[in-house]
C-alpha positions in Angstrom: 0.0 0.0 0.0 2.9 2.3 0.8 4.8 1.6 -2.5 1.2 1.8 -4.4 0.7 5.2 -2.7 3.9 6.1 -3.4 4.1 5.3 -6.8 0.7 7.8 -7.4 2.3 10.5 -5.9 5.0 10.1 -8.2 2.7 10.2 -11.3 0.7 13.2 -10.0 3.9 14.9 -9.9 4.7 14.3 -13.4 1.3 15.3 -14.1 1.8 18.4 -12.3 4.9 18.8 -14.0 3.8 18.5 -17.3 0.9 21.1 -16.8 2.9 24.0 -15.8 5.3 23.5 -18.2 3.0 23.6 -20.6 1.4 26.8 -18.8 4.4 28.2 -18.9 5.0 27.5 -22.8 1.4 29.0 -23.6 1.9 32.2 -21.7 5.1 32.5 -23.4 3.7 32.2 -27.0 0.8 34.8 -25.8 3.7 37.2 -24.4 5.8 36.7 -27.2 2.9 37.5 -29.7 2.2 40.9 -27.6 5.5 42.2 -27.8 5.8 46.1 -28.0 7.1 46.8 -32.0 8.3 50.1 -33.4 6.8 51.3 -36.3 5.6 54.8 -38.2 2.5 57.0 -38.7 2.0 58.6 -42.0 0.2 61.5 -41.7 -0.1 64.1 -44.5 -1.4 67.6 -43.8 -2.4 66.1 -40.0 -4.8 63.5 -41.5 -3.5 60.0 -40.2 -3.0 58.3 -43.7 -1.3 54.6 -41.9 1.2 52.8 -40.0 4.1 51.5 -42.0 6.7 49.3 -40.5 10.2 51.0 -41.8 10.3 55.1 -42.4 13.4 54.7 -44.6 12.0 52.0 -46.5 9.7 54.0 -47.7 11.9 57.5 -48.4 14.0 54.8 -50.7 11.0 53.8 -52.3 9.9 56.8 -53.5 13.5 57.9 -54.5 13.8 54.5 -56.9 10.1 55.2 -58.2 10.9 58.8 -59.3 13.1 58.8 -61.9 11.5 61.5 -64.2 12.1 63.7 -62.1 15.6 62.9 -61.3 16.0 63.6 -65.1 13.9 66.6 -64.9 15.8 68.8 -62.9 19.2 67.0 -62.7 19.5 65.5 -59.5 20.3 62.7 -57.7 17.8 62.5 -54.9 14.1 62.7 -54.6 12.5 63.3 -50.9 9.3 63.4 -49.3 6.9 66.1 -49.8 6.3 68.4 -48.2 3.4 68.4 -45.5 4.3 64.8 -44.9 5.0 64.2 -41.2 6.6 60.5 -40.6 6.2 59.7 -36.7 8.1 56.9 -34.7 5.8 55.2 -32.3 5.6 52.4 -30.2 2.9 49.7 -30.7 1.5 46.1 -29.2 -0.6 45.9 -32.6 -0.9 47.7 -35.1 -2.3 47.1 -38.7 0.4 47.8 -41.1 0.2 48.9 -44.5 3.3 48.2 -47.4 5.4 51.5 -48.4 4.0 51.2 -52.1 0.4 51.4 -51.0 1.6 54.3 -48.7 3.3 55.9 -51.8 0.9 55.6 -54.1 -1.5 57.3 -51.8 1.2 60.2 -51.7 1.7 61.0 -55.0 -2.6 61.3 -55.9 -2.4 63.8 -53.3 0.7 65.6 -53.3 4.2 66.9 -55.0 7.4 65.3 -54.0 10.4 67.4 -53.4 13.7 67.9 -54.2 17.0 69.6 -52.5 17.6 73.4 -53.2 17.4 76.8 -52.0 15.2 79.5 -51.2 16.3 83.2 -52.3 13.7 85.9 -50.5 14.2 89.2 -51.4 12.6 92.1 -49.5 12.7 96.1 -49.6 14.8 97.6 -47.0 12.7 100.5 -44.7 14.5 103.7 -45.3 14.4 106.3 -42.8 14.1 109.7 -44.0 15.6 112.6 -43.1 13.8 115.6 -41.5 13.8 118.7 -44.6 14.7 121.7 -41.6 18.3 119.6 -40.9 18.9 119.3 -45.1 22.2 121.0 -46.5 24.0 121.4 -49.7 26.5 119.9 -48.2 25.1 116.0 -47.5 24.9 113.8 -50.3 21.2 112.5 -50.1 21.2 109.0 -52.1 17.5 109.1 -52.4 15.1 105.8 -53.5 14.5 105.4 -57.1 11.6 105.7 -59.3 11.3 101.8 -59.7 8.9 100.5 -57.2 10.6 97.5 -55.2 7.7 97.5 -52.5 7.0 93.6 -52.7 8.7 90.8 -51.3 10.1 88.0 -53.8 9.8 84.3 -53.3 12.8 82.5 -55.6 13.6 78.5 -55.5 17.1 77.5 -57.0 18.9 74.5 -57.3 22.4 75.4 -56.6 23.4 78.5 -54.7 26.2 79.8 -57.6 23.3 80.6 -60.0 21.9 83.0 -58.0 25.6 85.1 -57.6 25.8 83.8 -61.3 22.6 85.9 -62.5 23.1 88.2 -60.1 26.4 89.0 -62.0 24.7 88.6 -65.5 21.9 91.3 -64.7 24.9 94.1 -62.7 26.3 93.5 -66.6 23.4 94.7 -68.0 23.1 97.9 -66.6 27.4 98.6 -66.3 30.3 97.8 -67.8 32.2 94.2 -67.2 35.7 95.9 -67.5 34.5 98.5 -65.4 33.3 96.2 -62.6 36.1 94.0 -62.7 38.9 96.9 -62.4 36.3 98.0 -59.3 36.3 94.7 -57.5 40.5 93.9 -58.0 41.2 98.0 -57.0 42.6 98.8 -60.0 40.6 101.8 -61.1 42.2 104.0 -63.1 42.6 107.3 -61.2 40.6 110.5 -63.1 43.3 113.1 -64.7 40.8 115.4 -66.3 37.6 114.0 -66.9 36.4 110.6 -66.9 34.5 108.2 -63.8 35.4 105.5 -61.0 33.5 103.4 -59.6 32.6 104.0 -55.6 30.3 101.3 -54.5 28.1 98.4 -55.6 25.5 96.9 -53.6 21.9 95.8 -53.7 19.5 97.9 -52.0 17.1 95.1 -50.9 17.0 92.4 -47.9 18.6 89.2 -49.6 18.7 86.4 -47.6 19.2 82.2 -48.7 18.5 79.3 -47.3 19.0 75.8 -47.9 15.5 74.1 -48.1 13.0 70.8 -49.3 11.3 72.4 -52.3 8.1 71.2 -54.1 8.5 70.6 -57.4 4.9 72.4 -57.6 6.9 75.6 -57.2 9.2 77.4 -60.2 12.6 76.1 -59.6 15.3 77.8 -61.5 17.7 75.0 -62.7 20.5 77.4 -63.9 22.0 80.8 -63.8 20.4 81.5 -67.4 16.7 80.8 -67.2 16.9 82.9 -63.3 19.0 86.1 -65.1 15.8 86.1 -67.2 13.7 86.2 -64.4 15.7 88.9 -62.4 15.4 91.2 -65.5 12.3 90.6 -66.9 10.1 88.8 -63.8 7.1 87.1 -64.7 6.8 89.3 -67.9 7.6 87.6 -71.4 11.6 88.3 -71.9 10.3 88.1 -75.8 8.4 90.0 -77.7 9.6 90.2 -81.8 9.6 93.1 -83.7 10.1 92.6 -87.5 12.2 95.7 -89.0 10.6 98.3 -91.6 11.8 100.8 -94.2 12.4 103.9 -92.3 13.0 102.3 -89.2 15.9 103.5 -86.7 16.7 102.0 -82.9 15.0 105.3 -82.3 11.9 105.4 -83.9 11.2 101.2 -82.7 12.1 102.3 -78.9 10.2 105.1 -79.1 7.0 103.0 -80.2 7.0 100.3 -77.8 7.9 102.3 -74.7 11.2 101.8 -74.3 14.4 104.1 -74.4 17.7 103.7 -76.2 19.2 102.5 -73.0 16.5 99.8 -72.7 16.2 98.7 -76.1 20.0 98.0 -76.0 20.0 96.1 -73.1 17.0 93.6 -74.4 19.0 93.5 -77.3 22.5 93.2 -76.9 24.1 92.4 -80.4 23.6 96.4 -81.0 26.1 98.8 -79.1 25.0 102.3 -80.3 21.6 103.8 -81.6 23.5 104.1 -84.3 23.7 100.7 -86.0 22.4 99.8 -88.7 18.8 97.8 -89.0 18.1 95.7 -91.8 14.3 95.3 -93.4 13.1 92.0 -92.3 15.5 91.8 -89.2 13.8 90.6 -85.9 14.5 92.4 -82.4 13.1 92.2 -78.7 11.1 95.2 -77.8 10.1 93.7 -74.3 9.9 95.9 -71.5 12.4 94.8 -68.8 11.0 94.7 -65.2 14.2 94.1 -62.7 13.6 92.4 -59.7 16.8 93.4 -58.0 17.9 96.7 -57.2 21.4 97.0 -58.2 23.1 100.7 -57.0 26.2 101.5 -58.5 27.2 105.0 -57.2 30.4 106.7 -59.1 32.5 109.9 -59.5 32.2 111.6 -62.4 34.3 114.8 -63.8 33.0 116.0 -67.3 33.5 119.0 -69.2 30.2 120.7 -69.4 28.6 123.7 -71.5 28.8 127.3 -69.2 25.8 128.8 -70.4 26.7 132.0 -72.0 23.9 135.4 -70.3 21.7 137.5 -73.1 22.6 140.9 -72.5 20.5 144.0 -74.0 22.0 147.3 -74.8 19.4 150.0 -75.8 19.8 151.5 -79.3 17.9 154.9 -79.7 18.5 154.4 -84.0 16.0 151.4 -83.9 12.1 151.5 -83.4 10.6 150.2 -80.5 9.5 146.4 -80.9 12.6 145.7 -83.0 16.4 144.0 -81.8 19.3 142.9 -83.5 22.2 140.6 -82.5 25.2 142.4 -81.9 27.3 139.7 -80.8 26.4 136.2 -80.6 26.8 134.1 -77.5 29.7 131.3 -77.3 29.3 128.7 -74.4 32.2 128.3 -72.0 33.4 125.0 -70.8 33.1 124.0 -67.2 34.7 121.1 -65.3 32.1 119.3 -62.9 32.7 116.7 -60.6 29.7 115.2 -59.5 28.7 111.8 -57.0 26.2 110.2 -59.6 23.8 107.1 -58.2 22.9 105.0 -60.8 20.1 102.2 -60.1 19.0 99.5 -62.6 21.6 101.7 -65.2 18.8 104.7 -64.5 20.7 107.9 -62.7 19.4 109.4 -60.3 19.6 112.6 -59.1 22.9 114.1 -58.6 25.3 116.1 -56.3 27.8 118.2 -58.0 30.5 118.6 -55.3 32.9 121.0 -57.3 32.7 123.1 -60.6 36.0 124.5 -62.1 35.6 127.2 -65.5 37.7 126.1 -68.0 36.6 128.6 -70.6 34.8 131.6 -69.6 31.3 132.2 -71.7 31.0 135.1 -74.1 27.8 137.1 -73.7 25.4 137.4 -76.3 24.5 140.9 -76.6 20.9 142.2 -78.3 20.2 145.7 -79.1 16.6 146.8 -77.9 15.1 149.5 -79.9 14.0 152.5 -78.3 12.9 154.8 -80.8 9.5 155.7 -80.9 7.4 155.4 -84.1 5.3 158.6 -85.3 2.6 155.6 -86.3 2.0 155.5 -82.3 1.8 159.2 -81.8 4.2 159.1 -78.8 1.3 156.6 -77.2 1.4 152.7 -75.8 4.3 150.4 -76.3 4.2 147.6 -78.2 4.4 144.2 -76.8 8.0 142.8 -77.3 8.7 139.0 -77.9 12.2 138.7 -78.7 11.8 134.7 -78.3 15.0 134.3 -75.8 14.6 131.6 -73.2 16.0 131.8 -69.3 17.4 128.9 -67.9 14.9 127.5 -64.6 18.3 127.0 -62.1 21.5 128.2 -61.3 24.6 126.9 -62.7 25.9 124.2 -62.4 23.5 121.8 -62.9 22.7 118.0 -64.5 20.1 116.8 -66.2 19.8 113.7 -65.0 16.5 112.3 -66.8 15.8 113.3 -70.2 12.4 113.7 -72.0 12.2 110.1 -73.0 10.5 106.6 -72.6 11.7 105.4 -68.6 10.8 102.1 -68.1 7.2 101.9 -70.0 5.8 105.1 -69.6 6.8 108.5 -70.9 8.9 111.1 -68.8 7.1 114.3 -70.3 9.7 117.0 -69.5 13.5 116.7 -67.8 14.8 116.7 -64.2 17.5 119.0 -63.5 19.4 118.5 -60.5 23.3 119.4 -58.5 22.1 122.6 -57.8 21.4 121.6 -54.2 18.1 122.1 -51.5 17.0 125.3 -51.6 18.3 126.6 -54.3 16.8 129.2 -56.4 13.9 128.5 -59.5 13.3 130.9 -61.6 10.7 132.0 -64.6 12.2 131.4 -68.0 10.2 134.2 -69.6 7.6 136.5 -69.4 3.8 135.1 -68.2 1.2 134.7 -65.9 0.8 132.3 -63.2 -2.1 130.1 -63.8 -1.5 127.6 -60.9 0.3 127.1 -57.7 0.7 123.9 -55.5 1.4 124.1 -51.9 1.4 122.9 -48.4 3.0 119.0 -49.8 5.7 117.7 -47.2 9.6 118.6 -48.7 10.9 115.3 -49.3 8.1 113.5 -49.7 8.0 109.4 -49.9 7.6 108.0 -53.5 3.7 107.3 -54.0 2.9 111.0 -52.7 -0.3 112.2 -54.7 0.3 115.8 -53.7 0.0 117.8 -56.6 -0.5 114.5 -58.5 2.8 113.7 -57.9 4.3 116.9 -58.7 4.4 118.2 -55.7 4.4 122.0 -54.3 4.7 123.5 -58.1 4.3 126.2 -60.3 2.3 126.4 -63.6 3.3 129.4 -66.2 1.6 130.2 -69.2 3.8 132.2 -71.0 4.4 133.9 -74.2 4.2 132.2 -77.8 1.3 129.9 -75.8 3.9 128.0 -74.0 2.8 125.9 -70.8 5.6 125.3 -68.5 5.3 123.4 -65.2 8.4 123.6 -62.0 7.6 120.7 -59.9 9.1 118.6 -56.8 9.9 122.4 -55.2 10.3 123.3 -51.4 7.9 124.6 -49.6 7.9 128.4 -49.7 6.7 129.6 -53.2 6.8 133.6 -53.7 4.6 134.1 -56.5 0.7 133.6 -56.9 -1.9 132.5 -58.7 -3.1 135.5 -61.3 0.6 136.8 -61.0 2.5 138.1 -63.6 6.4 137.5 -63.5 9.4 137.9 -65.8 12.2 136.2 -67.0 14.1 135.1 -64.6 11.9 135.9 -62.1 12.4 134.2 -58.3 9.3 131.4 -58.3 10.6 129.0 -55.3 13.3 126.7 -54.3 14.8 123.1 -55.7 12.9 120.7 -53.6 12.1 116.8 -53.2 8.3 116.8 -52.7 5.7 114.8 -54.6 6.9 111.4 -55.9 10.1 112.4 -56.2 13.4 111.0 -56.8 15.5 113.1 -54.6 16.2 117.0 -54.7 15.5 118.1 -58.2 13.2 120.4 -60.0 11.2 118.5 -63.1 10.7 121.0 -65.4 7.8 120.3 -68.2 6.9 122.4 -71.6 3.5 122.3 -73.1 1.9 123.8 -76.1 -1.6 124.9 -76.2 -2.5 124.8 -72.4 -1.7 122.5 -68.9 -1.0 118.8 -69.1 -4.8 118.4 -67.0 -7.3 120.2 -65.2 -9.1 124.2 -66.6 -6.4 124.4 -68.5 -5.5 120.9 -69.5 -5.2 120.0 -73.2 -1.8 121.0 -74.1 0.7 118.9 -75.7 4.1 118.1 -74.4 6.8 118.6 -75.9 10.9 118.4 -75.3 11.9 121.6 -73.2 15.6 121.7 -74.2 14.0 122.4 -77.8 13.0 126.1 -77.0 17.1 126.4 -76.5 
């Protein structure tokens, strides 16, 4: 009985035995098949889109799939796009999707990208400078007629093209040699006349990053294609014009809006207004549209005209109403050095710093009848017109934008500037004041309607039904509306109101009446031409 019992206990032990080790077994395939696993959320735009089991899996799966655009814009790596977030997580179960089902999902929905750059450019906030504290003797370097208000977006490929275009589009505007010397200090120094080169810069916020960029977004792939961009924008860079008979650089600029300047810049196989067209030849008449605001500020010395003065001398032997030349006028020659700003190749107003004669003017001098005619019976005068022309400024002075095309519109008279703030304007002939413009801030930010545009101002109608305008002036004007002045009559000071470029006075000629308003309907015309 004892061996019997003894024997049971032994098989209830292997029983017992048996059991938990086959407990233990179970609960080690149940643990086993609950084991915490590391895998990734897709989520696109915050939207959960599945759980995939390896993130770089997947990134080398798209890279492999997209080979057109590998070709497409030359590189050697396609990424993820952007707004896809990839998160590690940890997991006891998840339901796992492949990498191609993920991908495919992607690329319905969104843009893959590709390495590069981002290029922002933005304006830079200028400070101006209270009028009271202005002096002849600062150099102002004032902002330019071009509006670069609005910030740019640009996506490159490779961080040279951007210096690359940036080079090609300074070239434009100035002269490679020129640069060059600038950049190794070799400037030639200036023994009479001549310029050099002070500084180069770009007046905007440029800043680049390196960046994942969508290959929904216009990326520049070379220097080229983005020096076309930075000239032209998002305007076409080409627009054909087939040569006529008759036709000079001139007369084509001139009819599509552009200047000389421009016209050789958009077409660079010409040098000079000069050359020679042939019928049938094509050319570019697009209007450029720079996106960069290249400064190039220079010293300049040039030999300039000293305007000869009209004097009269009374001669009692000649009837009243009548003159004669006695001697005619012969220019002098002057020697100017001026600090010249040049942005986008268009000058801006200047600062003439020192003026040497070389060549003193010889007056022109005009006898003036005074003998009275027995036809008047000693009575009234008769009104004179002896069709001489003052000059609206001291001297010297610079005009630094001509009556011409400027970048698609039409500048309808010239800017005169050097003289320096506060210097004197005067009447360039007989006539009565018809308007006057007051009360507009003295250097007033570009975009100032005041006047519209012009400023404080003066409008003249004077004799042979000539219309003259003096705009951008200070704010103290001594004559009035009704008034009538003479030549060279005191009318105001050189200001910078108005949308202005800097101190200057614009000084515009009409025929006929007032560019707008009661007396509106006149026609410009070129104001140098009554010279």
């Amino acid at each position: 009985m004892n061996k019997a019992k003894a024997i049971m206990i032994v098989i209830v032990s292997l029983i017992l035995s048996v059991l938990i080790i086959a407990g233990l077994t179970i609960t080690h395939i149940i643990l086993n098949d609950n084991k915490a696993r590391e895998v990734y959320d897709v989520y696109l735009d915050g939207e959960l889109m599945g759980t995939i089991k390896s993130k770089k899996k997947l990134e080398k799966y798209i890279d492999s799939e997209q080979t057109d655009l590998k070709r497409e814009y030359g590189v050697k790596k396609v990424y993820i796009p952007n707004g896809i977030d990839i998160q590690k997580v940890i997991r006891y179960d998840s339901k796992l999707v492949s990498e191609k089902e993920i991908y495919k999902e992607i690329k319905s929905k969104k843009s893959f990208s590709i390495k590069g750059y981002i290029v922002t450019i933005s304006p830079k906030k200028q400070k101006k400078e209270s009028d009271e504290e202005s002096t002849t003797d600062e150099l102002e370097l004032n902002e330019t007629a071009l509006s670069f208000d609005d910030e740019i977006t640009i996506y490159i490929l490779r961080e040279k093209d951007f210096d690359e275009a940036v080079k090609n589009v300074l070239y434009v505007f100035e002269n490679k040699d020129g640069v060059s010397k600038y950049v190794k200090k070799k400037q030639d120094k200036i023994e009479t006349t001549g310029e050099i080169i002070d500084n180069i810069y770009i007046d905007q916020d440029v800043s680049i990053r390196e960046a994942f960029i969508s290959t929904d977004e216009q990326i520049f792939v070379n220097s080229s294609e983005l020096t076309k961009y930075l000239l032209f924008g998002d305007s076409n860079s080409e627009k054909d014009y087939v040569v006529q008979r008759g036709d000079t650089i001139e007369s084509i600029a001139s009819s599509n809006n552009l200047n000389v300047i421009e016209f050789l810049i958009v077409n660079p196989e010409f040098t000079s207004k000069n050359n020679l067209l042939t019928i049938g030849q094509t050319v570019n008449v697009a209007l450029i549209s720079p996106q960069l605001k290249i400064v190039v500020e220079k010293t300049v010395v040039e030999d300039m005209p000293k305007k000869f003065d009209t004097v009269e001398e009374k001669d009692n032997t000649m009837y009243m109403g009548r003159t004669k030349v006695k001697t005619e006028g012969v220019d002098g020659v002057q020697r100017v050095t001026s600090k010249v700003q040049y942005v986008n190749g268009d000058e801006q107003p200047a600062y003439i710093i020192n003026a040497t004669t070389i060549k003193e003017p010889v007056n022109k001098v005009v006898l003036v009848g005074t003998k009275i005619d027995s036809y008047y019976n000693g009575g009234g005068v008769p009104a004179v017109t002896t069709g001489i022309w003052g000059w609206p400024t001291i001297s010297p002075f610079k005009i630094t934008s001509p009556y011409d095309s400027r970048w698609g519109s039409f500048h309808q008279g010239i800017d005169i500037s050097g003289c320096g703030f506060g210097s004197p304007i005067y009447s360039i002939g007989e006539g009565t004041v018809l308007t006057v413009t007051t009360g507009c801030a003295d250097h007033g930010y570009l975009g100032n309607s005041c006047g519209g545009g012009y400023g404080n101002a003066v409008w003249i109608r004077h004799n042979e039904n000539v219309y003259a305008v003096y705009a951008h002036l200070r704010g103290t004007i001594v004559v009035s509306e009704g008034q009538t002045v003479k030549k060279g009559q005191l009318l105001g000071y050189m200001g910078d109101s108005g949308s202005s470029t800097g101190t200057h006075l614009h000084f515009g000629t009409y025929y006929g009446g007032t560019q707008y308003g009661r007396y509106g309907g006149g026609k410009h015309f070129n104001p140098l031409s009554l010279y």
